[in-house]
N, C-alpha and C positions, 0 to 999 in steps of 0.2 A: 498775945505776945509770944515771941518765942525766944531762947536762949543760945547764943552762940560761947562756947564753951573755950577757952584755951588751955590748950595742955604743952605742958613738955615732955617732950616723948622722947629724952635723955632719962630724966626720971618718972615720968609717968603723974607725974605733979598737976594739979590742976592750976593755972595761972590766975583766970579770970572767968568769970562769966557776967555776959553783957545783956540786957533785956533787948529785943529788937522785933517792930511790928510784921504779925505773921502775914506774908505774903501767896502760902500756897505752896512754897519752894522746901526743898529740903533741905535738913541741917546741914550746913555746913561743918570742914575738918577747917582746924586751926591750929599755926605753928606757933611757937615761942618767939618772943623778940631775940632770942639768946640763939637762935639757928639762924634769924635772917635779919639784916639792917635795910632800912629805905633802902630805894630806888633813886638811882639818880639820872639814865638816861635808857632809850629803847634803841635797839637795831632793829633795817629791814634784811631781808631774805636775797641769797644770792639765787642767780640759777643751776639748774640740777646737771646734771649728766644722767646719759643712759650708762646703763651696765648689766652686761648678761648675770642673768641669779638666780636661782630657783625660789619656789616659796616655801615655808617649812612646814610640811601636812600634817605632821603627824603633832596632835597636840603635847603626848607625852615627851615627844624631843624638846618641845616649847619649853616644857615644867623644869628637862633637865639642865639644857641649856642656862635656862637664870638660877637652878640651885647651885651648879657647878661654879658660876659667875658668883655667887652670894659667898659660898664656902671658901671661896678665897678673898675674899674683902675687897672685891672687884664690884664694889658698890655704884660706882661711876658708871663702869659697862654694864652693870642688868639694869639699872636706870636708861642708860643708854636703846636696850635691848627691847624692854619692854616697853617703855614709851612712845621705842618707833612702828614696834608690830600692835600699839592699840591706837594710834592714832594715822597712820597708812601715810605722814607725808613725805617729801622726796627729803634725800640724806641733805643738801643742802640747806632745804626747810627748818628741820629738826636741829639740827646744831647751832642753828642761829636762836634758838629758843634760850631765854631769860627766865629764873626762877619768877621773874615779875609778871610774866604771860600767863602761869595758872596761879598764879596766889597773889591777896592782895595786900593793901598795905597794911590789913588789919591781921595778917599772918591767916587767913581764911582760904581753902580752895576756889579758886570759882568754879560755879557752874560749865558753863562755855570760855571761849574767848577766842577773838579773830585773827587767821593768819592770812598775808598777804601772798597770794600764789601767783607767780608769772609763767607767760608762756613761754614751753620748747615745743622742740620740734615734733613733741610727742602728741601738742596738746592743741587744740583749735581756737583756744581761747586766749584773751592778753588775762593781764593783772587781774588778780580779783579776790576777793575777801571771802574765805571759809569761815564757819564758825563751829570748832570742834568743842565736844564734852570730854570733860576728865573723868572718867571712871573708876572705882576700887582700885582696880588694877596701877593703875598710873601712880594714886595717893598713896599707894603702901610702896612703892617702889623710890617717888621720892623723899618720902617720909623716912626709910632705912638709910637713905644716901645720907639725908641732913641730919641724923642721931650720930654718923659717925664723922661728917664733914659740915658742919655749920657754914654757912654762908651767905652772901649778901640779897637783897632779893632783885638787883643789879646784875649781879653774877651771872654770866653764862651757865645753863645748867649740865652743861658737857666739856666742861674746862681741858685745854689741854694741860697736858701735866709733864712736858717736852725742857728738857735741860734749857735749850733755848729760851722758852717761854718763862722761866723762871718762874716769877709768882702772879706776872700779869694776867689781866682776865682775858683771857685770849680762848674761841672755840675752837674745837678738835676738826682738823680736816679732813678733809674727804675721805682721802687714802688713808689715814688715820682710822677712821670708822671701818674702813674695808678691812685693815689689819686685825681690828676689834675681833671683828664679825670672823673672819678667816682661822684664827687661832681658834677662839671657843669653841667653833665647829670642830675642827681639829679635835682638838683636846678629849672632846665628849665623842668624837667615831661619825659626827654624822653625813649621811652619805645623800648629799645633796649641794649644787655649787652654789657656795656663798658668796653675797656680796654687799655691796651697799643697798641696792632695790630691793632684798632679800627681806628686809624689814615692811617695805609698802605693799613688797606681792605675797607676804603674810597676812599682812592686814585682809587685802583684798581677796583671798584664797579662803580665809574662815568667814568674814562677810557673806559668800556666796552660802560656804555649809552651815551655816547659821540658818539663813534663809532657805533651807532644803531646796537649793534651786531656786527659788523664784524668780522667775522674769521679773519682777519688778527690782527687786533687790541689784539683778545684773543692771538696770537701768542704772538704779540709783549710784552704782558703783561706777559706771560710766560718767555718769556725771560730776561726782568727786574726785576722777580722775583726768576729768576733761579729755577723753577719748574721743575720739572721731566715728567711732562705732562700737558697737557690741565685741563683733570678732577680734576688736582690738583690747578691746576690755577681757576676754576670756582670753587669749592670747599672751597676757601680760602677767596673769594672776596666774598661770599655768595650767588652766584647766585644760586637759589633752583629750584628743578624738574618741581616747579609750573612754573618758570619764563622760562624755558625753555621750558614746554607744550603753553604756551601761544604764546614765538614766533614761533613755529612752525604752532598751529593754525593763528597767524597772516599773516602769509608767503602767503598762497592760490592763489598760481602760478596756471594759466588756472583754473580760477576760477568759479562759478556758472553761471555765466554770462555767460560763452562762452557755455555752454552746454544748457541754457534755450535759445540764439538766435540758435543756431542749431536747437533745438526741433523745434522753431515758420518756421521755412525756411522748416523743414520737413513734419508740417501740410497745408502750403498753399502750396507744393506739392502736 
């Protein structure tokens, strides 16, 4: 048997704990009823736009971008921020997401969960069902959002917050997200163009350096991007000719070495 635990992570309180048969899987995070209420209906996904953007390389710009976003109670955008650079999908994708897509009705994270991706003109493929993982990353981000903004688990989890929109549950638009993205960067100095894709060709850009290169990894990145090629996959994540000359010079399989102890074996000959 194993235990799923509830806390409130207002007070750090334990709520409950529930025995439940061990499966193999790992413990599950669990929110209080008191951050989130049932679910009453699901949306699908619009489709995306293109937008020129760079990706953000540098990981320490990562760290400062969401501390800068934290430190002003900009809970909403580093939620925003970091959910979209750990899970790579298009800005349309992502703002149509419902606190009820990673958590269940039991206030529990899920493991996975399926989003529905159509095609552009990016992509060679129609409609079709991904199934991302929620990571640390994502759980501590919207875990801070819901300690200062409790909400339904219904709820858009990128609510617009627009005079307009009053109090309705309404997602943030497009260009709304690009204004997000454009100020922070701002803000913090960083010298890279941002934009909306800015979040997927992050994902996609530490994927690769993750994978020291691998060719398989660039596959698999192609294929969760439903690219048409490689060079359109490295082209998209901003890997440049430089970075490619570089690992190649880094590669130096049967290297100098093995030619300079050859020479020395052929002079004491």
């Amino acid at each position: 048997m194993a235990e799923i635990i509830q806390v409130d992570f207002t007070t750090g309180r334990r709520m409950a704990t529930t025995e439940t048969p061990s499966m193999g899987m790992p413990i599950r995070r669990t929110l209080s009823a008191e951050q989130l209420s049932p679910a009453e209906s699901c949306v699908q996904s619009e489709l995306a736009e293109d937008h020129a953007a760079d990706p953000i390389k540098n990981v320490e710009d990562i760290e400062r971008l969401s501390q800068h976003l934290i430190s002003q109670n900009r809970y909403r955008d580093n939620m925003l921020f970091i959910v979209g650079i750990n899970l790579g999908l298009r800005v349309s994708d992502l703002v149509t997401l419902r606190f009820s897509d990673l958590i269940d009705e039991s206030y529990a994270f899920k493991t996975t969960f399926p989003v529905l991706e159509k095609k552009t003109k990016n992509t060679r493929k129609a409609k079709r069902n991904r199934y991302l993982t929620i990571n640390e990353a994502i759980m501590d981000a919207v875990e801070l959002y819901l300690s200062h903004h409790p909400a339904k688990l219904d709820d858009y989890m990128f609510k617009s917050e627009s005079n307009r929109g009053g109090n309705q549950n309404r997602p943030l638009a497009t260009y709304s997200v690009e204004r997000i993205l454009k100020k922070a960067a701002s803000e913090i100095g960083l010298e890279c163009h941002v934009a909306t894709h800015t979040l997927r060709k992050t994902f996609g850009y530490h994927q690769m350096a993750m994978g020291g290169n691998d060719p398989r990894r660039l596959l698999l990145l192609q294929k969760i991007f439903g690219h048409s090629s490689v060079a359109q996959t490295l082209e998209y994540i901003g890997i440049t000719d430089e970075e490619i000359e570089d690992a190649y010079r880094g590669l130096n399989l049967g290297s100098k070495k093995c030619y300079s102890k050859f020479s020395a074996i052929r002079e004491i000959g």
